[in-house]
C-alpha positions in Angstrom: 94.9 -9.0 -12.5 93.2 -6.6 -10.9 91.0 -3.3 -11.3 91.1 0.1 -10.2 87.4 1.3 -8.9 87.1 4.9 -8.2 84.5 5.8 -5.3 84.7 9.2 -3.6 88.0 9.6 -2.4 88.7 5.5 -1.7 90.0 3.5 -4.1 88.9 -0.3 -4.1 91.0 -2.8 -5.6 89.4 -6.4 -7.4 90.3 -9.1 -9.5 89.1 -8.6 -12.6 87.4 -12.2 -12.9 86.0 -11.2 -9.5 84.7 -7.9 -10.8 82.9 -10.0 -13.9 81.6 -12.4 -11.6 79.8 -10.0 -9.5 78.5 -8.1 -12.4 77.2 -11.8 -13.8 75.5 -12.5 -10.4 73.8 -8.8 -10.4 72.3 -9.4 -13.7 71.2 -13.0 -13.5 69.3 -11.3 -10.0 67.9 -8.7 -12.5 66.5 -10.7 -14.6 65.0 -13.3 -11.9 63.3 -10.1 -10.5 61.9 -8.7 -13.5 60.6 -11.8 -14.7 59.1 -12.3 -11.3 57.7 -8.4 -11.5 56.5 -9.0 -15.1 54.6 -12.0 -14.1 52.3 -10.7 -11.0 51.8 -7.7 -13.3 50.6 -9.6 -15.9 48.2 -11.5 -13.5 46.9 -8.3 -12.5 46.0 -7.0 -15.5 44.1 -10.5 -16.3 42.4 -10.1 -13.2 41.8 -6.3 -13.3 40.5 -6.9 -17.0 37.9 -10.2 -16.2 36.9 -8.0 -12.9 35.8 -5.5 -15.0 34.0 -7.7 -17.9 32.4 -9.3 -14.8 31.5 -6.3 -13.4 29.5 -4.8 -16.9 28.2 -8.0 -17.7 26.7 -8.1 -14.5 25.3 -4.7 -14.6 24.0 -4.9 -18.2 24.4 -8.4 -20.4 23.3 -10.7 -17.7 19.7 -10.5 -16.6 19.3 -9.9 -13.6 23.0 -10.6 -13.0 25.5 -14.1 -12.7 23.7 -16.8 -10.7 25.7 -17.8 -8.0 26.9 -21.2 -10.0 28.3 -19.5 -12.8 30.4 -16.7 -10.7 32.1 -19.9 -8.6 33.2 -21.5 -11.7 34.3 -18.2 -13.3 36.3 -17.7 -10.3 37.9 -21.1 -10.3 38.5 -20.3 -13.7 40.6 -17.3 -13.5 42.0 -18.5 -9.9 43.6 -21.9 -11.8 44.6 -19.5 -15.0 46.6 -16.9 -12.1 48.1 -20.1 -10.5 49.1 -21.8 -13.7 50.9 -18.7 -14.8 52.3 -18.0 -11.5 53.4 -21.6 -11.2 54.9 -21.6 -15.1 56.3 -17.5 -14.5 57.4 -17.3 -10.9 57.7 -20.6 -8.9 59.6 -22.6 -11.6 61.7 -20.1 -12.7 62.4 -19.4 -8.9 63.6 -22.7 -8.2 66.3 -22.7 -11.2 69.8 -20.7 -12.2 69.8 -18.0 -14.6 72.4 -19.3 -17.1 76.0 -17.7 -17.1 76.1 -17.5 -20.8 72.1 -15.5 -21.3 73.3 -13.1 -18.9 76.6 -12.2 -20.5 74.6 -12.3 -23.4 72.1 -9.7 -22.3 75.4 -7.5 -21.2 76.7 -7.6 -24.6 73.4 -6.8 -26.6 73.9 -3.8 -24.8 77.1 -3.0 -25.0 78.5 -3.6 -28.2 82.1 -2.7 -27.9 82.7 -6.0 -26.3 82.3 -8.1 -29.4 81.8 -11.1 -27.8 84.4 -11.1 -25.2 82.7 -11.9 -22.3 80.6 -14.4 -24.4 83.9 -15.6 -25.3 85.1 -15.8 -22.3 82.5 -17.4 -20.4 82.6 -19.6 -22.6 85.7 -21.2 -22.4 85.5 -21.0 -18.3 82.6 -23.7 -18.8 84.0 -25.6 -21.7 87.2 -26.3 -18.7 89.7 -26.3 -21.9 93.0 -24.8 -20.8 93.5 -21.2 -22.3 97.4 -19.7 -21.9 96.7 -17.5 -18.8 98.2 -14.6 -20.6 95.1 -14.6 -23.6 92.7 -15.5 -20.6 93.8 -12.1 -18.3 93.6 -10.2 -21.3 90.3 -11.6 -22.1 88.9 -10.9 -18.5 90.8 -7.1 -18.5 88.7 -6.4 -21.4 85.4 -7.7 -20.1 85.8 -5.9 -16.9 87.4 -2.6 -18.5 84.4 -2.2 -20.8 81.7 -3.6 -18.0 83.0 -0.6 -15.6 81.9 2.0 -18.1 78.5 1.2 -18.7 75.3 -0.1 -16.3 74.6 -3.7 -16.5 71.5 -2.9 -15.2 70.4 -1.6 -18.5 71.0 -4.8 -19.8 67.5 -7.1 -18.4 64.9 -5.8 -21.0 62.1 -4.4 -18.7 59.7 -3.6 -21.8 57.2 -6.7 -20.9 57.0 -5.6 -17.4 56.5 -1.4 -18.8 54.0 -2.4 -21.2 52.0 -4.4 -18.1 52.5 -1.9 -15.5 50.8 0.8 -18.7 48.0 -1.9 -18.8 47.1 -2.0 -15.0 47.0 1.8 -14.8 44.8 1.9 -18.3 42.5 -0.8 -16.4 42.5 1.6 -13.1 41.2 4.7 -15.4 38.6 2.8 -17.2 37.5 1.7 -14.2 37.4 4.8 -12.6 36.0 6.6 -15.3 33.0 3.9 -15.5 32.4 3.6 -11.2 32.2 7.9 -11.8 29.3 7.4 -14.3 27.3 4.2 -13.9 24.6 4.2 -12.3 25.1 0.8 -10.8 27.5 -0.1 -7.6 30.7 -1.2 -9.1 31.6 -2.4 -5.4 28.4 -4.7 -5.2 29.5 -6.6 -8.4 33.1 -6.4 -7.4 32.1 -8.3 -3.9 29.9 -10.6 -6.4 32.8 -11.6 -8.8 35.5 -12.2 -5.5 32.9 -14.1 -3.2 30.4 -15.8 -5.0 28.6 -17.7 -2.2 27.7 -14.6 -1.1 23.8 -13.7 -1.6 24.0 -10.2 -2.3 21.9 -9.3 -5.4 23.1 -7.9 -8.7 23.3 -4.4 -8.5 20.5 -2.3 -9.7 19.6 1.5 -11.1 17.2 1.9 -8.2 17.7 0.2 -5.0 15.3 -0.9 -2.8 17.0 -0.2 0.8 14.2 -0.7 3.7 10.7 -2.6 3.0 8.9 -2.3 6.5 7.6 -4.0 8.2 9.5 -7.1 5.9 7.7 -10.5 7.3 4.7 -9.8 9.6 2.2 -11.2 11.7 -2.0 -9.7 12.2 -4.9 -11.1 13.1 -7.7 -11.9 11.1 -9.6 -8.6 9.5 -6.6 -6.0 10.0 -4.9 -4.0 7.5 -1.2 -4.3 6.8 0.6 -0.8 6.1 3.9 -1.4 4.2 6.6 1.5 3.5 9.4 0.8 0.9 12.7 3.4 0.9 14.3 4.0 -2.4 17.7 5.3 -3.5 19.5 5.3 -7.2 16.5 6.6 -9.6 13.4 6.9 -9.0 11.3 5.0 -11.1 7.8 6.1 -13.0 6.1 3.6 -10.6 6.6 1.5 -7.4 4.7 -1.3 -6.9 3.3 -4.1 -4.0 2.5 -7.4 -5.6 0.8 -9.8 -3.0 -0.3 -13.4 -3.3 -2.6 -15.5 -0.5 -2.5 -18.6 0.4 -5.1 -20.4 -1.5 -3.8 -18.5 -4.7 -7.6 -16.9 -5.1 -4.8 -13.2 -5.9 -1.8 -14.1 -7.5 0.7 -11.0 -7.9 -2.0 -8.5 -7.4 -0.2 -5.4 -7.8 -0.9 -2.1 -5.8 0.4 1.4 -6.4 2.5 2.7 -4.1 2.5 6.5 -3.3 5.2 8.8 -2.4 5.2 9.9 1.2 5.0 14.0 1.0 6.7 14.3 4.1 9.5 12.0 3.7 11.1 12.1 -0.3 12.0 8.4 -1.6 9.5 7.1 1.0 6.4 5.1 -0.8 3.3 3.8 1.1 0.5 0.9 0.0 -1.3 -1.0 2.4 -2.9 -4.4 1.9 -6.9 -4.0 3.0 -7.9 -7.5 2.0 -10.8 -8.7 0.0 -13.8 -5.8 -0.7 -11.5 -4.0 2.0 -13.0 -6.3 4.6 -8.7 -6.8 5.8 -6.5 -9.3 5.9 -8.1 -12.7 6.6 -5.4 -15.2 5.3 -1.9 -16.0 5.0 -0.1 -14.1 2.1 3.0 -13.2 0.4 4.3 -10.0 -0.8 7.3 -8.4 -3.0 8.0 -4.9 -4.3 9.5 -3.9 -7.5 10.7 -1.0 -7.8 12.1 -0.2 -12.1 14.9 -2.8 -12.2 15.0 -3.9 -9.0 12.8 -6.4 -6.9 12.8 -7.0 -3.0 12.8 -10.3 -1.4 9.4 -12.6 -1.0 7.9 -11.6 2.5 5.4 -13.7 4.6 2.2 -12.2 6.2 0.9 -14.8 8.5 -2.6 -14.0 10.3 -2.5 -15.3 13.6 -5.8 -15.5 15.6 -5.4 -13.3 18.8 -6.4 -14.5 22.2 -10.0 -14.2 22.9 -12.5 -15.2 25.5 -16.5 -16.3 25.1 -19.4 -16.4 28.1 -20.3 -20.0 27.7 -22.2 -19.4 31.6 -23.7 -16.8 33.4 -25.4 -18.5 36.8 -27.4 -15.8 38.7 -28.1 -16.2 42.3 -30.7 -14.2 43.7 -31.3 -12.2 47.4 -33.1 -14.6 49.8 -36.0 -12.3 50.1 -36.7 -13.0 46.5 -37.8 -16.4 46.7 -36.4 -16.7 43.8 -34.4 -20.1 42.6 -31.1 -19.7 40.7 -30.7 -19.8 36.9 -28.2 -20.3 34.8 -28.0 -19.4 30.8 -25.7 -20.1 28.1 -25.6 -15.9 26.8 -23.6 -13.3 27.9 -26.6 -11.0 27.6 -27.3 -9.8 31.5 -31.1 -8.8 32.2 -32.1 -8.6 36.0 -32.6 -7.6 39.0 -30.5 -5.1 41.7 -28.4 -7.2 44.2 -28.7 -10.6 41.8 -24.7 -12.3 42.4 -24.2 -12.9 38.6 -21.2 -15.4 38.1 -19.3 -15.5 34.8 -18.2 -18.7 33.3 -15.9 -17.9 30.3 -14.1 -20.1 28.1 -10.7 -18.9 26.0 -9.3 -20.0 22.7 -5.5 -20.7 24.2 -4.0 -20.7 27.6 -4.3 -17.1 28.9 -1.5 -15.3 31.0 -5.1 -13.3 32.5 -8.5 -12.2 31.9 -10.5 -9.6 33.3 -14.0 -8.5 33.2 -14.3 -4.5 32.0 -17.1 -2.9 32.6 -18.1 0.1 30.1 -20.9 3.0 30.4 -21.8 3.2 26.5 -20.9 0.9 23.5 -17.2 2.0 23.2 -14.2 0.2 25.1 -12.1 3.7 25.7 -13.3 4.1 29.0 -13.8 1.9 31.5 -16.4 2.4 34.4 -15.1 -0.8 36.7 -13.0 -4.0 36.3 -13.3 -7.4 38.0 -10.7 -10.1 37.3 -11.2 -13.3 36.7 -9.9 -16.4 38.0 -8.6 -19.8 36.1 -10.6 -22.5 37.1 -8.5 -25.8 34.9 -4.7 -26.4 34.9 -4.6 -25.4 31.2 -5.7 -21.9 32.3 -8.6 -21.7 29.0 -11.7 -21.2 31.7 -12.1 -18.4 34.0 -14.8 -17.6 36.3 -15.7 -14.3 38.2 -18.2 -12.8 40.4 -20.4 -9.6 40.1 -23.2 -8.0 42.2 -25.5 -5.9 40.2 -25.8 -2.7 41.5 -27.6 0.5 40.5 -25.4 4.0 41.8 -27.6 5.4 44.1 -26.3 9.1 43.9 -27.1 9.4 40.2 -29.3 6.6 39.1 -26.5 4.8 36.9 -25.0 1.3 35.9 -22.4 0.2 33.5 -24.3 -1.1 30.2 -21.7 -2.8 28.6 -18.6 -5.4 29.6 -16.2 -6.5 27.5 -13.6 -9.9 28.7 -10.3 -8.7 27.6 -7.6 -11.2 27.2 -3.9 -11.8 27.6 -1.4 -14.4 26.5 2.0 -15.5 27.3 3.2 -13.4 24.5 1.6 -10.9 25.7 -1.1 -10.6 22.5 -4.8 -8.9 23.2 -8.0 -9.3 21.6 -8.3 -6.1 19.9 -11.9 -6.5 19.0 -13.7 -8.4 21.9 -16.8 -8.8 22.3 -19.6 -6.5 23.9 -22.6 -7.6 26.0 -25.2 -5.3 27.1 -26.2 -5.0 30.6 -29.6 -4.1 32.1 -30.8 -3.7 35.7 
């Protein structure tokens, strides 16, 4: 019992129960593969579908997008749905045979000049009756005879897996065709729906990229300048809303203007109350059309800063004069008078020095004396100054200023001025 196979110029001889056997196995394969094909397509077009649900809910049903609960349990929900089918489609089918007699039934669905041969005869192989050898070779010539002239692979029905693969690639156009004309990331929901611990916000029309300077720190009576870059579109208006601490302003909203010298750059700045600055802790946020920065925190900090609790003049011994000490920073008196400075800080100081100025401004300095820390905790400072009168043009410094600095570096930026007059 044997067939004649015609390949090029060889000729290869097989049993013709061998040659139905192998054409069994191929098909039984085919179908195990197909089904395994149809199922992961089918689990792609579920997820492709629910990503892009997720993905227009989020950008326009939801306000202001899924909270972060909700996109973990829709996750868990599609994730257990994949496995399930996975599990039911793929895993179980994996681990079991393709029956004998659905394959050879698949062959002769299509191939219908077999009436029921090989059904016929796979049949009686697994019944183990005993069939005259004669009616079973004829049975098996038949089978293979009509089996070599036509492509079992034909027979595994591949329309499921077709009709899946047509979905996925009509998911992949509406997708594309929405990411070309939103005007919303796709990609921000898309990172949403996949990893939903993840804090990034729903996506927006206009995005707020850069608020500077974010959280802050100034002392007490400054001005806070705050500049906000936009991209997406622009909205009619962009707007600071600022809250302090003892909730006297509560979302106070200031108009932001566009920078002419930088496009999608807006500026507002915080003065404080009656413009007098920024005198306690606040918060601020910017919205900007559909989309809202974080909270930041402004916290006012009090800068280092130095007062004359002492000044202890010691007069020339030709005065006659005793020494005297007063609790101003005021200095009154006389030519060669040794006037020493007690000052007192409001934190530990890195150093302090005495400036001495020639009108009421600090920009230029006509002499500088520093001062030494007199306690461990380096808060008081003492320093010594003759008082002296330039004897080429007449002159003396009429103002001195302490100016401080800290371990961080901080300054006072407004110290305090007292006059001097000799």
């Amino acid at each position: 019992m044997a067939s004649t196979l015609q390949s090029g110029n060889a000729q290869q001889y097989v049993d013709f129960d061998e040659y139905i056997d192998y054409q069994l196995q191929k098909t039984r394969g085919n179908i195990k593969s197909t089904d395994v094909l149809t199922a992961f397509a089918f689990v792609a077009v579920f997820v492709l579908a629910y990503l892009l649900a997720f993905v227009i809910c989020d950008h326009w049903l939801v306000p202001e997008g899924f909270s972060q609960t909700t996109r973990m349990l829709l996750l868990a929900f599609v994730g257990l749905v994949s496995a399930g089918w996975l599990g039911w489609r793929v895993v179980w089918p994996y681990m079991q045979q393709v029956n004998q007699l659905f394959a050879a039934k698949l062959i002769e669905k299509s191939q219908p000049e077999l009436r029921s041969t090989l059904l016929n005869l796979i049949d009686a192989r697994a019944a183990g009756k005993e069939v005259s050898p004669e009616i079973l070779a004829a049975m098996e010539k038949r089978a293979a005879i009509s089996m070599s002239h036509t492509n079992v692979d034909e027979a595994v029905d591949r329309r499921p897996l077709m009709w899946a693969c047509y979905a996925v690639l009509g998911l992949v156009v509406l997708f594309s065709f929405y990411t070309l004309f939103t005007p919303k990331k796709v990609s921000a929901s898309i990172w949403r729906a996949l990893f939903p611990v993840s804090a990034l916000e729903a996506p927006t029309q206009t995005v707020i990229e850069k608020v500077a300077p974010g959280d802050a720190e100034v002392i007490p009576g400054s001005r806070l300048e705050v500049l906000v870059d936009i991209s997406g579109e622009t909205p009619e208006q962009i707007t600071l809303h600022y809250s302090t601490a003892d909730r006297e302003f509560v979302n106070e909203p200031i108009e932001m203007r566009e920078d002419p010298d930088m496009p999608r750059r807006y500026r507002a700045e915080i003065i404080g109350t009656n413009g007098e600055g920024i005198q306690q802790d606040l918060n601020y946020y910017i919205t900007a059309g559909d989309d809202r920065s974080v909270s930041y925190a402004v916290t006012v900090f009090q800068p280092p800063s130095a007062e004359i609790v002492e000044l202890h003049s010691t007069y020339p011994q030709y005065m006659e004069r005793e020494s005297k000490t007063r609790t101003t920073g005021n200095i009154d008196d006389y030519e060669g008078v040794i006037v020493t400075f007690l000052a007192e800080a409001n934190m530990p100081l890195k150093s302090a020095t005495i400036t001495f100025h020639d009108d009421q401004g600090t920009s230029y300095r006509a002499e500088a004396i520093p001062m030494t820390a007199i306690n461990t905790e380096h808060t008081r400072f003492r320093a010594n100054w003759v008082l002296n009168i330039n004897s080429e043009n007449g002159t003396y410094p009429r103002y001195y200023t302490i100016e401080c600095r800290n371990e961080r570096g901080e300054t006072d930026p407004n110290p305090t001025r007292w006059p001097i007059r000799i």
